[in-house]
C-alpha positions in Angstrom: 47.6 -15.8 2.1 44.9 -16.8 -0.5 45.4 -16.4 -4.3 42.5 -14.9 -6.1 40.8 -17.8 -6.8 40.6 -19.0 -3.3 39.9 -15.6 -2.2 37.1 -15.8 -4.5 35.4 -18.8 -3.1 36.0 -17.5 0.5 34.0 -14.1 -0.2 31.4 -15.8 -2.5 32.1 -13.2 -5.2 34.0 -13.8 -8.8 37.5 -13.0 -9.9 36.2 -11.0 -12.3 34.1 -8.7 -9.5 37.2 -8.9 -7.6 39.5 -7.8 -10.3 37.2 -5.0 -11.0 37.2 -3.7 -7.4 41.3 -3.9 -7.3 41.4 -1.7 -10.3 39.1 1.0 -9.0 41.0 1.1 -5.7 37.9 -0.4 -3.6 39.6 -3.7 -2.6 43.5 -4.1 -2.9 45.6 -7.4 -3.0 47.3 -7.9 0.1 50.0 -8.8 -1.5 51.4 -8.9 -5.3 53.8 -10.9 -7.0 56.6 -8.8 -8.5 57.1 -11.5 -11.1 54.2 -13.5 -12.0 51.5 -10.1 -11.0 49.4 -12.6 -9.4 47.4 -11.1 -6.8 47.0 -12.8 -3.3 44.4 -11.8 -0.3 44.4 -12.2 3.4 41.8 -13.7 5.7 41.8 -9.9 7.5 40.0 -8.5 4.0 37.4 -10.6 4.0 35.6 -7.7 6.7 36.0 -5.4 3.8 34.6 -7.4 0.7 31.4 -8.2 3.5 31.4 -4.7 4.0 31.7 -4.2 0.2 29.2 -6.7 -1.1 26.5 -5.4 1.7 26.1 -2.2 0.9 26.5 -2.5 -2.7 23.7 -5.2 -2.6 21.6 -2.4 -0.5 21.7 -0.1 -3.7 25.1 2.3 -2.7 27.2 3.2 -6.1 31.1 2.4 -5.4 31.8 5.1 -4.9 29.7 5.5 -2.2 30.7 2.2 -0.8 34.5 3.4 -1.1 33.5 6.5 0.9 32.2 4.8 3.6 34.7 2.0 4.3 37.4 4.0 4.0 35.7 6.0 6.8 36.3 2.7 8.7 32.7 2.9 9.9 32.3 0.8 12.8 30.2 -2.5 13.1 27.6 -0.7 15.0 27.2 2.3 12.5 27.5 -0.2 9.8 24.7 -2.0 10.9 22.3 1.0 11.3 22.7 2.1 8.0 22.2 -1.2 6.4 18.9 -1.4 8.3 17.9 2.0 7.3 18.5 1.1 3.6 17.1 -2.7 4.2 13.7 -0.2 5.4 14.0 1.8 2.6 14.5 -0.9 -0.3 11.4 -3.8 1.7 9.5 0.0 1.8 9.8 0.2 -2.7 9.5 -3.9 -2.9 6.1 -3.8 -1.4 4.8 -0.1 -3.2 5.7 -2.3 -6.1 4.2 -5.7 -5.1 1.2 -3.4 -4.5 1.5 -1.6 -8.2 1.7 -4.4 -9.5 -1.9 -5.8 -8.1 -3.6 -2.7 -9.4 -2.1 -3.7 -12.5 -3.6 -6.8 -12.5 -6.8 -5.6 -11.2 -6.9 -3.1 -14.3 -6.1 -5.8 -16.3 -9.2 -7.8 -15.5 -11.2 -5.1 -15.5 -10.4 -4.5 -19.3 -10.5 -8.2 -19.7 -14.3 -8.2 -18.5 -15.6 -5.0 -20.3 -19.0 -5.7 -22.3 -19.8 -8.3 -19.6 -20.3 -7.0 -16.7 -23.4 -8.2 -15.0 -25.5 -4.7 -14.9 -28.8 -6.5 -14.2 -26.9 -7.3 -10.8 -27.7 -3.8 -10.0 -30.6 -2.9 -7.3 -32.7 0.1 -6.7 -33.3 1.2 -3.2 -34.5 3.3 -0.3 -31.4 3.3 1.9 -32.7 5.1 5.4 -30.9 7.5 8.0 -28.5 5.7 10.1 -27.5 7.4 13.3 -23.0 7.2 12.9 -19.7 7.7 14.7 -17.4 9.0 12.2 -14.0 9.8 11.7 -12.8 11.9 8.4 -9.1 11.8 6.8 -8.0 13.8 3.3 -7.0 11.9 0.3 -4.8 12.6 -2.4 -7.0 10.9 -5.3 -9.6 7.6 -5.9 -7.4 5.1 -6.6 -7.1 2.3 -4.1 -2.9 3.6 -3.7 -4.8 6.5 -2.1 -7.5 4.9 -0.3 -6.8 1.5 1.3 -3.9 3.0 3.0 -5.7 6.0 4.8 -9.1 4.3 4.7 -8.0 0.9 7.2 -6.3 2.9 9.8 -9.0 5.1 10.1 -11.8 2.6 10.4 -9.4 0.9 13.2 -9.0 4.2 14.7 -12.8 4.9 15.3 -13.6 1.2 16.6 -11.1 1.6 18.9 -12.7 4.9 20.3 -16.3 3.5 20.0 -15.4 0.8 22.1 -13.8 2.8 24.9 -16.6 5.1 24.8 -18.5 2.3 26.1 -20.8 3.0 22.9 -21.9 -0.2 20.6 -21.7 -0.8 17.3 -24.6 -1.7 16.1 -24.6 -2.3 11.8 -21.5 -2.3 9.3 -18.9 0.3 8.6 -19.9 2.7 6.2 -17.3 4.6 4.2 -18.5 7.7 2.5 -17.0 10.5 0.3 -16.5 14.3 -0.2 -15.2 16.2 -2.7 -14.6 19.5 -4.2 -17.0 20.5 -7.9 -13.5 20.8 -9.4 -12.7 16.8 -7.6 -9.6 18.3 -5.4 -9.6 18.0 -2.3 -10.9 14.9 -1.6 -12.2 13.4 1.7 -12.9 9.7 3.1 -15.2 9.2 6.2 -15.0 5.9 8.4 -18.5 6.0 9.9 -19.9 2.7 12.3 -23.7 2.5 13.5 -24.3 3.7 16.5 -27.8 3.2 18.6 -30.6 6.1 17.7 -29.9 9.1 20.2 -26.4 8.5 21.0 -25.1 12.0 22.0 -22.0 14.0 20.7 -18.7 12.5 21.9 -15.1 14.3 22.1 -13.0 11.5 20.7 -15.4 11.5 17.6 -18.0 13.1 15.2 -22.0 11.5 16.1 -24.0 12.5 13.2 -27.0 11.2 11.3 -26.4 9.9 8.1 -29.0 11.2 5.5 -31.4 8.8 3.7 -30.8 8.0 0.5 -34.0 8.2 -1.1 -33.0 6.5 -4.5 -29.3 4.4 -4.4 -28.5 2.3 -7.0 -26.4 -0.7 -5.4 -24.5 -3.4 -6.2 -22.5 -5.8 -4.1 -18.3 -6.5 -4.8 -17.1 -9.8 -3.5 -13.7 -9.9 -2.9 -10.9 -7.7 -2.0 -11.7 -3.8 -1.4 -8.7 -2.1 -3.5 -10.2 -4.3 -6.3 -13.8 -2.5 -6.1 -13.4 -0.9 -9.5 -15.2 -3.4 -11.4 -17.9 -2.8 -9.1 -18.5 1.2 -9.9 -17.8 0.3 -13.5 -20.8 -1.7 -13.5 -22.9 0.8 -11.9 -21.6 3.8 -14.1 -23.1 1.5 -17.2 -26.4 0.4 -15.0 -27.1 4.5 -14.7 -26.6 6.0 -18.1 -28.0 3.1 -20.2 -31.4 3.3 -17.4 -31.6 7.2 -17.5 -30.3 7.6 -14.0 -27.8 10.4 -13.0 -25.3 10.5 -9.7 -26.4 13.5 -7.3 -23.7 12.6 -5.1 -20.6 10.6 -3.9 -21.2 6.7 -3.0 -21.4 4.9 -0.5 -19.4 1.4 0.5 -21.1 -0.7 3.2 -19.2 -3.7 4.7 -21.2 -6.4 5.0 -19.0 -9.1 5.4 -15.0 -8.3 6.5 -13.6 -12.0 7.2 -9.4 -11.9 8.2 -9.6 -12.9 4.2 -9.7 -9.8 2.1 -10.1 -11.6 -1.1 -13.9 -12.7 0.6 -14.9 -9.5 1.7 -18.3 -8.2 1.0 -19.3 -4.6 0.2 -22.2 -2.9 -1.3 -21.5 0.1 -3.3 -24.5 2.2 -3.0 -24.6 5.4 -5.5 -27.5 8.0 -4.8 -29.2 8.5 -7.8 -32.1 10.8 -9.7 -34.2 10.0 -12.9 -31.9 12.2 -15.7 
């Protein structure tokens, strides 16, 4: 037997934790002295305080955690549902990791406002470029909406391409759709494909219209992090008397196993206001 204290340093938790858990009904003494009331453990609880200390650690109230090892769950069941909430909790720590970069990204974006290098913007005649598409809905423009469906579905369409036996023969393009009210959103994965390449099953062959007058400018560095990018040409076209006539374009020209050195153009169609 093991007085508190011991037991303590056994299960890596404090008297205090341990004293709680005793008066709740979650983890008896094994033992108590009549006289003194001190409290003493066996080796054979330490299964329960791991049990204890696992799933309270995975996010389960006590109560919870009193429901379930009293059930007397076995190792095996034990286990499953530890990885199911270990899943569930890694699943939040990286949506947050992730909210926390477009944070940052916002926050340089405010940071840079009144300097962004408008004269970096480009006027040009972007021509009709036969394409293999694929299309997926989004649920809104930010990058939390994008980056996730956009990736997969540009993997997706190489992967047919390529066992079409079709080439690729110029940079992904994605492209944009949306409704006049901006519901209903759609992104388009498009690759190059060589002049008269004929309708495929496994894919949409299309031309993709000339863009008589875009108004471009080129992001380096990770794609979810483009916003600086549009912001600059959103001030190029109103202060030079330009007006959108539809949604943009992002060519990548350069997609190194580096996201932060990625290169895309943004390209913007654009009329004279």
């Amino acid at each position: 037997m093991f007085s508190i204290g011991q037991f303590a340093v056994l299960g890596r938790l404090s008297v205090r934790m341990l004293r709680h858990y005793d008066a709740i009904g979650l983890l008896r003494p094994a033992r108590v002295d009549e006289l003194s009331g001190y409290r003493y453990y066996s080796a054979a609880q330490l299964s329960r305080l791991n049990r204890i200390v696992a799933l309270k650690d995975l996010g389960f109230s006590l109560d919870q955690v009193g429901r379930i090892v009293d059930e007397r769950v076995d190792a095996g069941q034990l286990r499953g549902m530890l990885r199911l909430r270990q899943a569930e909790l890694a699943e939040r720590v990286s949506a947050d990791r992730a909210r926390l970069a477009r944070v940052a990204a916002r926050l340089r974006l405010i940071e840079s406002e009144g300097q962004m290098a408008t004269e970096e913007v480009v006027i040009k005649d972007v021509p009709a470029v036969r394409v293999a598409q694929l299309s997926a809905p989004i649920g809104g423009w930010g990058p939390e909406h994008i980056s996730p469906v956009l990736g997969p579905l540009f993997q997706d369409l190489c992967t047919r391409v390529e066992t079409a036996g079709i080439r690729i023969v110029g940079p992904g393009v994605a492209h944009y759709a949306t409704t006049e009210a901006g519901e209903g959103s759609t992104v388009f994965a498009a690759v190059p494909v060589p002049a008269g390449t004929p309708p495929h099953p496994a894919f949409d062959v299309l031309d993709l219209p000339a863009l008589p007058a875009a108004a471009t400018v080129i992001h380096r560095g990770r794609p979810d992090e483009i916003e600086a990018a549009y912001q600059t040409l959103g001030a190029w076209v109103e202060q030079n008397g330009y007006r959108g006539t539809a949604p943009p374009r992002e060519v990548s020209l350069e997609v190194p196993e580096d996201r932060a050195a990625w290169v895309t153009e943004v390209q913007l169609p654009v009329t004279r206001a």
